[in-house]
VEXRO-504989 format. One record per residue (C-alpha): x, y, z. Coordinates in steps of 0.1 Angstrom, whole numbers, padded with zeros to 4 digits, always signed. Example, Ala and Ser with C-alpha at 12.3 -4.5 7.8 and 13.67 -1.06 7.14 Angstrom:
+0123-0045+0078+0137-0011+0071
This chain:
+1321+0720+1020+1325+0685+1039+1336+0656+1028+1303+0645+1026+1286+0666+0999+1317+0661+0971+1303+0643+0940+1304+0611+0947+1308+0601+0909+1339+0579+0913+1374+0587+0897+1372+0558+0874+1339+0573+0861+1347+0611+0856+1382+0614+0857+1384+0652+0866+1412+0676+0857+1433+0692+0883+1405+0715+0897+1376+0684+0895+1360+0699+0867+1360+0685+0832+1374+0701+0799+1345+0700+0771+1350+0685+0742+1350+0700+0712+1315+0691+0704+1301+0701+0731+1305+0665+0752+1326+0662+0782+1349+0636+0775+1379+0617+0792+1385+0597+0763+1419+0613+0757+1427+0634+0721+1399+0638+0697+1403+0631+0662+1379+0657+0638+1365+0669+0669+1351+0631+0679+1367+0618+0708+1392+0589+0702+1376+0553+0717+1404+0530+0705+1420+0528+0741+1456+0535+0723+1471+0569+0741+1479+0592+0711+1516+0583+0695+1515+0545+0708+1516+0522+0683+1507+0487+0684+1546+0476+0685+1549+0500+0712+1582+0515+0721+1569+0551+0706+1571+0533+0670+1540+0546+0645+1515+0524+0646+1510+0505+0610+1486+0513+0584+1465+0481+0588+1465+0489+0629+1457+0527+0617+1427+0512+0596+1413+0492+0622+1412+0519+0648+1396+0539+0624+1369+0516+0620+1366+0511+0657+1362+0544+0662+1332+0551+0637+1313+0518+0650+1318+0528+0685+1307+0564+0678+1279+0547+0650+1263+0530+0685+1270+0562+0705+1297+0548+0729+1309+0563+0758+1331+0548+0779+1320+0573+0809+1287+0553+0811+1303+0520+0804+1332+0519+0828+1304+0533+0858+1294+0496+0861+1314+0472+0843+1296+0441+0832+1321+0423+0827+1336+0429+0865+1306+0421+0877+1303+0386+0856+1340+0374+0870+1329+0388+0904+1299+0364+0908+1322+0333+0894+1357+0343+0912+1367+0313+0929+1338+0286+0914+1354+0258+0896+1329+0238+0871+1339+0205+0885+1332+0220+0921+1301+0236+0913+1287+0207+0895+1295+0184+0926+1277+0208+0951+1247+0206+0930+1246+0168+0931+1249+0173+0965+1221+0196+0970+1197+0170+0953+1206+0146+0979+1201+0162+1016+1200+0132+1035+1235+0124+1029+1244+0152+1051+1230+0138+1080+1223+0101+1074+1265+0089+1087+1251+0108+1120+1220+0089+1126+1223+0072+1162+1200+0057+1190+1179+0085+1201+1169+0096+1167+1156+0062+1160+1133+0062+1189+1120+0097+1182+1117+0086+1146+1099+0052+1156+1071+0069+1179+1066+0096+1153+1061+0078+1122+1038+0050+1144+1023+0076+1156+1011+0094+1117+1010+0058+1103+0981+0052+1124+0966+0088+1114+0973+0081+1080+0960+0048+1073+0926+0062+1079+0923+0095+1063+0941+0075+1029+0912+0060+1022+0893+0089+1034+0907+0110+1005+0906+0085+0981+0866+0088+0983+0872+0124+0982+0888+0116+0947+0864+0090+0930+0893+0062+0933+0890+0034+0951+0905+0035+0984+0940+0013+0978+0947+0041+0958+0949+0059+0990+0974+0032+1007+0993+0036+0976+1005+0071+0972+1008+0075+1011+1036+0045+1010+1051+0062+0981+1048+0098+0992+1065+0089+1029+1093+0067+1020+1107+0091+0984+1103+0118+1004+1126+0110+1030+1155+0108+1004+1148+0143+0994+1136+0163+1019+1148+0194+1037+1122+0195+1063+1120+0169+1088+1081+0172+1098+1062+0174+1063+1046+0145+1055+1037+0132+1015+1003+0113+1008+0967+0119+0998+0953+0155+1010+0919+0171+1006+0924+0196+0982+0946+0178+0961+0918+0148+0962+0896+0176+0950+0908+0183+0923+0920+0147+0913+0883+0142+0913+0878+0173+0889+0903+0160+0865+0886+0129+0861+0852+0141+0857+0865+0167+0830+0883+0138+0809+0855+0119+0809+0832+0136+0805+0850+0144+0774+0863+0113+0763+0835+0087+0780+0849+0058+0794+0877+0053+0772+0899+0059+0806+0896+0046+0839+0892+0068+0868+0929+0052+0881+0940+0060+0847+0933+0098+0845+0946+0102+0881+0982+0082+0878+0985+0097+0845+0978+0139+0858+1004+0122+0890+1027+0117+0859+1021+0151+0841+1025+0172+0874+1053+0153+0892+1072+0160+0852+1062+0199+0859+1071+0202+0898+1105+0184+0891+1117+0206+0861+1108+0241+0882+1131+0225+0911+1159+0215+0890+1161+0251+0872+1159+0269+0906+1128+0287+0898+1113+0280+0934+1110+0317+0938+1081+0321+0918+1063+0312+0943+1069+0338+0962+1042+0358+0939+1014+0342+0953+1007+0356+0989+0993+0341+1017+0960+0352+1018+0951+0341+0983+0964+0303+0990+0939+0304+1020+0913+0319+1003+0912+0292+0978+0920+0267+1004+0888+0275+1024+0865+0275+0992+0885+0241+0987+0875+0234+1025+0839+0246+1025+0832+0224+0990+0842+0187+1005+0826+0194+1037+0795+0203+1020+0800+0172+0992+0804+0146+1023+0772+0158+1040+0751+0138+1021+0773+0105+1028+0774+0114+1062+0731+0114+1068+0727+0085+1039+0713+0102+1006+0742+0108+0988+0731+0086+0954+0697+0112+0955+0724+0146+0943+0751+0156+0926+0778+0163+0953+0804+0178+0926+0782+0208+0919+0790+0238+0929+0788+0241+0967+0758+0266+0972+0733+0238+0954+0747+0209+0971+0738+0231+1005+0707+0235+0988+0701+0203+0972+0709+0185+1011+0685+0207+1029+0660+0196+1001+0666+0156+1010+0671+0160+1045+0642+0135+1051+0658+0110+1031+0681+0104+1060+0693+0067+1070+0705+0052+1099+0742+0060+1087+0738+0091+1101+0736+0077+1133+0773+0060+1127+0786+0093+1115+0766+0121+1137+0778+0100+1164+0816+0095+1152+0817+0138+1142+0805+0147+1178+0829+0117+1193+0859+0134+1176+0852+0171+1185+0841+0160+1220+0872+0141+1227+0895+0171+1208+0880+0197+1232+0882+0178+1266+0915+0164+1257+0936+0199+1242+0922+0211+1276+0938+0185+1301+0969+0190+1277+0971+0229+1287+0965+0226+1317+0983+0193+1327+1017+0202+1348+1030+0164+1346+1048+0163+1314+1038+0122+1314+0997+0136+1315+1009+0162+1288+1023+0134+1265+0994+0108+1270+0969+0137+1267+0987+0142+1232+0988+0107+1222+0954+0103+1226+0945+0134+1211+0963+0122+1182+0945+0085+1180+0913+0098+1182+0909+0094+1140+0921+0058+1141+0900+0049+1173+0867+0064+1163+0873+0037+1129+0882+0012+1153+0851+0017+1171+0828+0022+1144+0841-0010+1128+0835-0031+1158+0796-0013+1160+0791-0019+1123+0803-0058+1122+0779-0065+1149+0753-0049+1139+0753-0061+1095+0773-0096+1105+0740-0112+1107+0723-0095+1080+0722-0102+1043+0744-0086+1026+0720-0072+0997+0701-0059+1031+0724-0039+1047+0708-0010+1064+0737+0012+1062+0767+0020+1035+0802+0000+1042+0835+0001+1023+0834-0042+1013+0861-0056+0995+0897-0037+0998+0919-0054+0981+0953-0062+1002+0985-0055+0985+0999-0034+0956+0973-0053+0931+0983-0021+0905+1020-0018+0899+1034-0015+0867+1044+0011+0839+1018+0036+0841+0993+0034+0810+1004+0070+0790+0986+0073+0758+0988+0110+0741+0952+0117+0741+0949+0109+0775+0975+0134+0785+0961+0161+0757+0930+0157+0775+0947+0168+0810+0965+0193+0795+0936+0220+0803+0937+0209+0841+0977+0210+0847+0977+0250+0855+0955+0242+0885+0967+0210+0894+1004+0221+0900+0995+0253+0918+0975+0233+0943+1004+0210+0944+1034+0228+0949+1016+0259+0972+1001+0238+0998+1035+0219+1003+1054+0248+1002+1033+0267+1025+1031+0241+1051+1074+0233+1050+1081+0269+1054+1055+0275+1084+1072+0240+1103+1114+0252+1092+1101+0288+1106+1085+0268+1143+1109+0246+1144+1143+0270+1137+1158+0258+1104+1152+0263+1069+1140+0245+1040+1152+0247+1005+1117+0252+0984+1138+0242+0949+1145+0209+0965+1114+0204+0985+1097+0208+0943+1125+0181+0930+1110+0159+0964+1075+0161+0956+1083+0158+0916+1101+0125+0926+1076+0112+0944+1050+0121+0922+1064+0102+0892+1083+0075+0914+1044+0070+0925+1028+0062+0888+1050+0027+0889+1026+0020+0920+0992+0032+0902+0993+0061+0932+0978+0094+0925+0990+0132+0932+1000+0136+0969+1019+0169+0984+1018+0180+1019+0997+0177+1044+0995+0201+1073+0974+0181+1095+0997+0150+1094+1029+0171+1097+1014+0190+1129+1012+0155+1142+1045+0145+1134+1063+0176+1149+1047+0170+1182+1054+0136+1180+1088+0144+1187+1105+0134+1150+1140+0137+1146+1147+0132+1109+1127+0125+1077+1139+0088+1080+1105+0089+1101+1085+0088+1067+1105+0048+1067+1080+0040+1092+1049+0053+1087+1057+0036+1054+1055+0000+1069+1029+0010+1087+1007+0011+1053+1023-0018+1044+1010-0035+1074+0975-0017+1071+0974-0029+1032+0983-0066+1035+0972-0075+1070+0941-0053+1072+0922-0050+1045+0894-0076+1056+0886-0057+1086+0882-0029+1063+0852-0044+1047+0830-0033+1078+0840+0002+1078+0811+0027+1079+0811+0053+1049+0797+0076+1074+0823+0070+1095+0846+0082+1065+0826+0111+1059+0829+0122+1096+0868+0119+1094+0869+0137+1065+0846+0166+1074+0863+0164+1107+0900+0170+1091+0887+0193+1062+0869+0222+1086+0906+0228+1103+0915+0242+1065+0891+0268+1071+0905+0299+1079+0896+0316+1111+0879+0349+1121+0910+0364+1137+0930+0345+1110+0910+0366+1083+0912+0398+1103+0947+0394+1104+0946+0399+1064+0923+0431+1070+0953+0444+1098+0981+0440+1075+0964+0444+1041+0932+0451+1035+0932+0450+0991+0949+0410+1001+0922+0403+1024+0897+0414+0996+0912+0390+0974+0910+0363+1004+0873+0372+1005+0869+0371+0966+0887+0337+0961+0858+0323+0986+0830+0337+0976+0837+0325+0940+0850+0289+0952+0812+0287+0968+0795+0302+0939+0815+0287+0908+0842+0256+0908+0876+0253+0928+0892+0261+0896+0879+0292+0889+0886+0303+0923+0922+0296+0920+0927+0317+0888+0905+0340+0902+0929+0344+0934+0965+0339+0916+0950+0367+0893+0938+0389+0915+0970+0385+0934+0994+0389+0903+0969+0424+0893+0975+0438+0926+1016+0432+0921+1014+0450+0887+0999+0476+0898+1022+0482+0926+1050+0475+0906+1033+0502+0881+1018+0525+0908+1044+0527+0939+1042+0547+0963+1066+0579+0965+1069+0610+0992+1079+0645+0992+1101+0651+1015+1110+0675+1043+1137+0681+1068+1135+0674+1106+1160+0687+1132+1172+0658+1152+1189+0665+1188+1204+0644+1216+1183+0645+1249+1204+0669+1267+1197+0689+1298+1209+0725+1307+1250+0725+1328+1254+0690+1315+1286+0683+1305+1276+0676+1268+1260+0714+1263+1293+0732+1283+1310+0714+1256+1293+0725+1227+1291+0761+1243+1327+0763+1241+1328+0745+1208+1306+0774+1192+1323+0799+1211+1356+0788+1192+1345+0785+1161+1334+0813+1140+1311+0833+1167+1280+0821+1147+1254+0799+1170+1231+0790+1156+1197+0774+1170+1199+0740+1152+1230+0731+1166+1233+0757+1197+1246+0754+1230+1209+0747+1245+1203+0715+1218+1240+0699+1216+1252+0686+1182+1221+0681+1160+1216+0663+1129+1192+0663+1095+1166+0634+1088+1140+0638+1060+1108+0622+1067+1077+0629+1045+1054+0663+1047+1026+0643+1047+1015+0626+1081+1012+0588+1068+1045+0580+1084+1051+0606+1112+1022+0610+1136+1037+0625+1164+1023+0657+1168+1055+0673+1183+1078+0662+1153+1078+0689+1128+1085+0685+1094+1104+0716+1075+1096+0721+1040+1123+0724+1014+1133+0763+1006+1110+0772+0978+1116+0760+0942+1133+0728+0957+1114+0691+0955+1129+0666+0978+1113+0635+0965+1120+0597+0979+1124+0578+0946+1109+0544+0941+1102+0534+0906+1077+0562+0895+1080+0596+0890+1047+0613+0871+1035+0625+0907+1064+0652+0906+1051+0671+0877+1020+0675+0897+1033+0684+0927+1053+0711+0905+1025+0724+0893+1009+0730+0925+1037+0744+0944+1058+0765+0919+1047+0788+0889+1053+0783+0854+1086+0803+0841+1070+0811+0806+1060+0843+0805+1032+0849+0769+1018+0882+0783+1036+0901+0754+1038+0871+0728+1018+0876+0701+0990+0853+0693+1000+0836+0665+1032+0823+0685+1018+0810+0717+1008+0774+0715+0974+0761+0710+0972+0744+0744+0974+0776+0759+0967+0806+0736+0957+0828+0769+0926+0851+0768+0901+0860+0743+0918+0887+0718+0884+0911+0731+0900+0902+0765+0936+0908+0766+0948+0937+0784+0915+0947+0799+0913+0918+0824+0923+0928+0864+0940+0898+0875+0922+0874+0898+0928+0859+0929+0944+0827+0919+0964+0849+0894+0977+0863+0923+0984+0837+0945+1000+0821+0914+1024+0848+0909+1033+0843+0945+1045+0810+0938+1084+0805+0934+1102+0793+0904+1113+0757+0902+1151+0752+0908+1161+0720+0915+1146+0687+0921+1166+0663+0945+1156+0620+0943+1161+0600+0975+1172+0566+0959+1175+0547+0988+1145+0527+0981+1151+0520+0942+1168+0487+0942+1167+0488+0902+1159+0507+0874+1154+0501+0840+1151+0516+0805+1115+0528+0809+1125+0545+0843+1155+0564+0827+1133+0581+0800+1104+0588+0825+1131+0607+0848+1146+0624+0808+1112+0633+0802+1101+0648+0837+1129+0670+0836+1119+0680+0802+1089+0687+0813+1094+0703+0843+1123+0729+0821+1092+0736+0800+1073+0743+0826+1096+0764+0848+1111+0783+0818+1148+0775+0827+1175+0750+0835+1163+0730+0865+1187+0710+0883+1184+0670+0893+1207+0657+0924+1204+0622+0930+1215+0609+0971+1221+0571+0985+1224+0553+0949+1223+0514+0962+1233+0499+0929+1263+0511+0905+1237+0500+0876+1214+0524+0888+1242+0549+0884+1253+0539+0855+1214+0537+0838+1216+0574+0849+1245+0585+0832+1233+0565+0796+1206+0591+0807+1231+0625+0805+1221+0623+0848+1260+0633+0861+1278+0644+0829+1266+0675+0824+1259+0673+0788+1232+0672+0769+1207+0693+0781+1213+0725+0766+1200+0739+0733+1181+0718+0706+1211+0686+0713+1191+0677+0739+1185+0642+0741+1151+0633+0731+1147+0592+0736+1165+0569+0756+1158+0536+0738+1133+0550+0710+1109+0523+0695+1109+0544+0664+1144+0551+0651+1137+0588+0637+1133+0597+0670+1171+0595+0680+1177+0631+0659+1156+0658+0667+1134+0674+0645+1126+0709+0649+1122+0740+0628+1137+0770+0633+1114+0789+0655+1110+0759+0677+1148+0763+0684+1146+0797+0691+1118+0792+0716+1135+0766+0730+1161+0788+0739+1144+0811+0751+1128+0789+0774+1162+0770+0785+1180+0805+0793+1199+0798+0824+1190+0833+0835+1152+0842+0847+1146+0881+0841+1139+0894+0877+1111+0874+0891+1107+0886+0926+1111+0861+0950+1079+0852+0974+1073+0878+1001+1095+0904+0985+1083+0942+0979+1068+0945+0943+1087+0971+0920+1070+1002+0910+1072+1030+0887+1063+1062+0892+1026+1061+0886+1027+1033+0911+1021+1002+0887+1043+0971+0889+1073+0972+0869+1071+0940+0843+1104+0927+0830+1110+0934+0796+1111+0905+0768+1129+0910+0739+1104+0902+0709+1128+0916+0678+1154+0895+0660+1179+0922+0670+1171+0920+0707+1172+0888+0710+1206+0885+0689+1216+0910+0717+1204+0884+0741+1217+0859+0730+1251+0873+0733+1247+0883+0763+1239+0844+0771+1263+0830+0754+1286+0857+0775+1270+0848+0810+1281+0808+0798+1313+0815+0794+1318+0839+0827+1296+0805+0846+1324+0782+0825+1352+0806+0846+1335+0802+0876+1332+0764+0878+1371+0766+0866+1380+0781+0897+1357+0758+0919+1375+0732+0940+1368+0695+0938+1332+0686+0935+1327+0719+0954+1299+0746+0943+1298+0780+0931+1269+0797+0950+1243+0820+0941+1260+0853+0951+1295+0842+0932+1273+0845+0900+1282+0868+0878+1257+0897+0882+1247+0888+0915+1267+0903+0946+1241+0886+0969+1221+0855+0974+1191+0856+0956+1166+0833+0964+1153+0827+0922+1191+0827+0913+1203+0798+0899+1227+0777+0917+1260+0765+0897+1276+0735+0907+1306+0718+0893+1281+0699+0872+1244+0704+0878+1227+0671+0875+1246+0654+0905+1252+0624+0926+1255+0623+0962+1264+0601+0988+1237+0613+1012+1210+0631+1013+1217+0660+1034+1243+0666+1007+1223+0667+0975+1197+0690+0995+1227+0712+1005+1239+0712+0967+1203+0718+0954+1199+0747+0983+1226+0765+0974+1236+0762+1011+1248+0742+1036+1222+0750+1063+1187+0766+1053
């Protein structure tokens, strides 16, 4: 036997007599615990004769007392140190702190909250000029599409100014990504507008609308902050992409639809916050209530998608890199000059006009500065009354953010750190409410803008932050002219890009359809019902399908595949291997044969859903044997027992009263007068069940449930094949997984025999731990668990027959003296297997034909091994083991 097949269970694990195998303990255990006191072996740690004063002195009676004690509690909880010591938990603890001092650790933390310090001492000419054109650059984007959004919310525009000043210049002091940009986005508007509606509707107008908002800023900020300062980023990573853009296109598909009526004029004759499908309807009803502002924002819609199309054309094709950056520029400015323009149109046109008169809808009176700061007005009702929104509120805020920072570290080559990208937007969120802003995250538009821009560092976010400074104290009268329709276009404008596209969406169907299902379901009830419900309805759908793949995953059965090297007859590589076989023992043969060269043994599944290649052929496992690749569930084995291999139990000459009710056979008119059927047949021509062998190497972790599923399949599968079958266990990742095996009796080769059995793992009823069972269950339990099958001929083998030509049947023994005489004989056959495995050398095997009674291989003999239920360090191995042979 190679190196590879020993048992891998490590010395510190088993510690293994002379010849590997382990001396039983005197009840029945294998134990390396040392000398056993009243047959219990001793856990006190204390060689035997070593007292506590050492030096060979006898210990005292008070050191005699207390290992006493230890020694019943430790046996009380069912200690055993061979489980215990397979992975230590308290190695592993000093493992993961060797080397961290408190002090140090606490310092690196600090300096995790602050990024910029890292590279702020480096900051130097060229940074500032690509930081300077950049934030210009989004603080003329930004401006605009504030006060946009703040319509989308119900606030008054400053609003707008205010959380985008906020958002850019906190953010820059905590940030890991240098594109994102903080402020006002659609979504988040959305919902901000939601909130408010719910409160007062609730509450009346007890609360402003600037209230409600700065206060749920407040409340999520509080939320987003604490998840980044316990680490607990990852949780995001439960939500998959296809349900954020599901909702996110709902989201999308609602505020274009809501701005259509501002756009044509008629937005006072609807409700724009239903749901979307009656505001579609509603606007097709009052389509001849349109004014002239749709001429302002038709116009400035077709302006902006005119002048995106013409211009990302020139910039593709462009071969000057000075046309490619003007081309960009421009591209970029289109937002702020189509509000430039539509300004300029609108004062001429209403600057003569009366201004109760006007013949189309304008912004008026902005007020210029920060006319709000101050501590944030947070009564407890008011928050009480939020309470029911926050769920929402923070997913939209932390998801789109997160999203959008990990798509621009993945373009732009480096990574962000999503528990410090939550502490940045917390930050900002609550640094906010002292300026009466509202909830801003990230937005992807503004951040595409400011990667091409050429931005360097976050210090960028400085300057679009005096740009809204600017904008809020120099501006604000020339924002009296601006068109509402004008607004509406932008918005509708930015919004549709949210949309997800065709291939987009048929990229979800490619990879996954049941996610792109969930895409399609988080729209359709976005459209149909409210944003919120689409959001729970997506993170649910998406959290259902994770149970249930974390309940329901996948496994394969296994076979074996002969893998050669490409080598062509007289090369040098097959005269080699010619004369290497030639050597040897005289024995070619065809798997690794002069014509192939030196082969090797990959298991891939029998089923085609990995392998399609018609010329790869997958070789089923000898009969009786289940190769199985493990992941966390095993309930599909049993079944695929059932199908392949035959039950062991044989109740033709049982009498009725003893079989079981679940299968008490034919009618008593019936029995014995039957001819056996074709599935009868075919079923007897199925082999016995031997041995069962897990591929681990995609279990990553397994816990209490897993352990007792795996106990109770191989009960099962014992009952069902009528004797001991054997479980081998290849490429364990994790010495926890080992050692939850061995709590299991998997590798120790006790407890599986006779009524000691274990029954439960971790029982939730305590009784369960002792087994109770009369005493003819026992004795059909052992009859049933005999390691010995009588003479069930193996498939394809001639049938025996007696004289008058009918099939010889084994004999069962059905009196209390015969099966006294049997089980003698058993307990005989134990102890001449015991002598067998005595002489066996170090994680080697006894196989079939060294069997007591059995001169040759037989292919329904059992296999003896040094102990049965094994670990392996590959899975060629464990196949080999479970085989009985090294090659089939």
């Amino acid at each position: 036997m190679t190196a590879s097949t020993v048992n891998t269970t490590d010395d510190r694990t088993i510690p293994a007599s002379s010849d590997g195998i382990l001396p039983p303990a005197s009840d029945g255990r294998r134990s390396d615990a040392g000398p056993a006191t009243n047959g219990a072996p001793s856990f006190s740690g204390e060689p035997a004769g070593r007292g506590a004063e050492g030096g060979g002195a006898r210990p005292s009676k008070t050191r005699q007392r207390m290992d006493k004690l230890k020694d019943k509690a430790l046996r009380w909880i069912d200690y055993d140190p061979q489980v215990v010591e397979a992975a230590s938990v308290s190695e592993t603890l000093k493992r993961a702190v060797h080397g961290t001092q408190p002090a140090k650790a606490a310092g690196a933390y600090v300096k995790r909250l602050f990024p910029f310090t890292q590279w702020i001492l480096h900051y130097n000419l060229r940074w500032a000029l690509g930081d300077l054109i950049a934030g210009i650059t989004v603080g003329l984007v930004l401006v605009p599409q504030a006060m946009s959004y703040a319509r989308i919310a119900t606030l008054p525009l400053e609003y707008g100014l205010y959380s985008s000043f906020v958002g850019v210049c906190v953010y820059a002091l905590f940030a890991t990504s240098k594109d994102v940009t903080i402020g006002p986005v659609a979504v988040m508007s959305l919902q901000v507008a939601r909130v408010i509606q719910h409160v007062q509707d609730s509450n009346g107008d007890l609360y402003s609308a600037p209230e409600i908002a700065t206060a749920l800023a407040f409340l999520c900020g509080l939320i987003v902050l604490g998840i980044g300062l316990l680490r607990l980023g990852w949780l995001i990573e439960f939500i998959p992409t296809p349900s954020i853009a599901g909702f996110m296109t709902g989201s999308a598909l609602n505020i274009a639809v809501g701005q259509f009526p501002s756009l044509m004029g008629f937005s006072s004759k609807l409700n724009t916050r239903a749901e979307t499908y009656k505001v579609i309807i509603n606007s097709l009803k009052h389509l001849p209530d349109t004014k002239r502002d749709a001429a302002f924002g038709l116009t400035a819609l077709v302006f902006l998608y005119i002048v995106r199309w013409a211009l990302q054309r020139v910039e593709r094709r462009a071969r000057n890199p000075v046309v490619k950056r003007l081309a960009f520029f421009a591209l970029t400015l289109r937002t702020a000059f189509v509000i430039i323009f539509l300004t300029v149109f609108s004062w001429v046109y209403l600057r003569n006009k009366d201004e109760a008169d006007y013949p189309i809808s304008i912004l008026k009176t902005v007020p210029s500065g920060f006319q709000h700061m101050g501590q944030p007005r947070l009564p407890t009702h008011l928050l009480s009354s939020i309470a029911p929104e926050l769920p929402v509120s923070t997913i939209v805020l932390l998801l789109e953010h997160i999203a959008i920072a990990k798509s621009f570290g993945r373009i732009n080559n480096y990574k962000i750190d999503p528990n410090q990208e939550l502490i940045a937007i917390g930050v900002s969120n609550m640094v906010g409410t002292l300026f009466g802003a509202y909830a801003a995250t990230g937005s992807f538009s503004r951040s595409a803008i400011k990667a091409k821009a050429g931005v360097r560092t976050p210090l960028a976010g400085w300057i679009t932050g005096i740009c809204v400074i600017v904008a809020l104290y120099a501006l604000t009268d020339a924002f009296y002219w601006i068109p509402n329709a004008g607004l509406s276009a932008v918005i509708i404008h930015a919004v549709l890009d949210l949309i997800a596209s065709p291939k987009q969406v048929y990229a979800f169907w490619k990879v996954s359809p049941l996610e792109a299902l969930i895409f399609g379901l988080a729209v359709l009830v976005s459209v149909f019902s409210t944003i919120e419900v689409g959001i729970y309805t997506s993170v649910g759908a998406s959290a259902a399908l994770l149970l249930f793949r974390i309940a329901r995953p996948r496994g394969a059965f296994l076979g074996r595949v002969r893998i050669r090297p490409d080598v062509y007859p007289n090369s040098p590589l097959e005269q080699k291997d010619s004369s290497e076989n030639v050597a040897g023992s005289g024995s070619v043969t065809p798997a690794a044969g002069s014509r192939f060269g030196i082969s090797r043994d990959v298991y891939l599944p029998l089923l085609p859903d990995g392998v399609r290649n018609p010329l790869v052929q997958v070789e089923a496992p000898p009969p009786g044997v289940i190769v199985f690749r493990f992941e966390e569930n095993s309930d599909m084995i049993l079944e695929h027992a059932h199908k392949h291999t035959r039950s062991g139990e044989n109740w033709d000459n049982v009498p009725a009263g003893d079989r079981p009710w679940n299968n008490p056979g034919p009618l008593p008119w019936k029995r014995g007068k039957q001819e056996p059927t074709q599935a009868e047949l075919v079923e007897a021509e199925k082999p016995l069940l031997r041995a069962v062998v897990f591929d681990m190497s995609s279990c990553s972790n397994i816990d209490t449930t897993s352990v007792q599923n795996i106990v109770d399949l191989k009960r099962s599968l014992e009952r069902y094949a009528g004797s001991q079958v054997q479980f081998h266990f290849a490429s364990i990742l994790s010495p926890y997984i080992k050692r939850a095996l061995l709590a299991g009796g998997f590798g120790t080769g006790t407890g599986w025999t006779g009524p000691e059995r274990p029954l439960e793992i971790a029982p939730v009823v305590q009784s369960g731990m002792e087994p109770v069972m009369t005493e003819h269950a026992k004795r059909l339990q052992r009859m049933h668990f005999q390691r010995r099958m009588f003479g069930s001929p193996a498939p394809g083998t001639p049938q025996k027959l007696d004289g008058d030509g009918d099939e010889v049947k084994p004999h069962l023994p059905s009196s209390p003296e015969e099966r006294h005489d049997q089980q003698v004989r058993q307990e005989d056959l134990e102890a001449a297997l015991g002598a067998v495995q005595q002489g066996v050398h170090v994680g080697g095997h006894a196989w079939s034909h060294q069997v007591p009674g059995h001169e040759s291989a037989h292919l329904e003999a059992p296999v003896v091994s040094a102990l049965f239920p094994r670990f392996h360090l590959d899975l060629t191995s464990a196949v080999a083991a479970a085989v009985g042979k090294d090659d089939w």
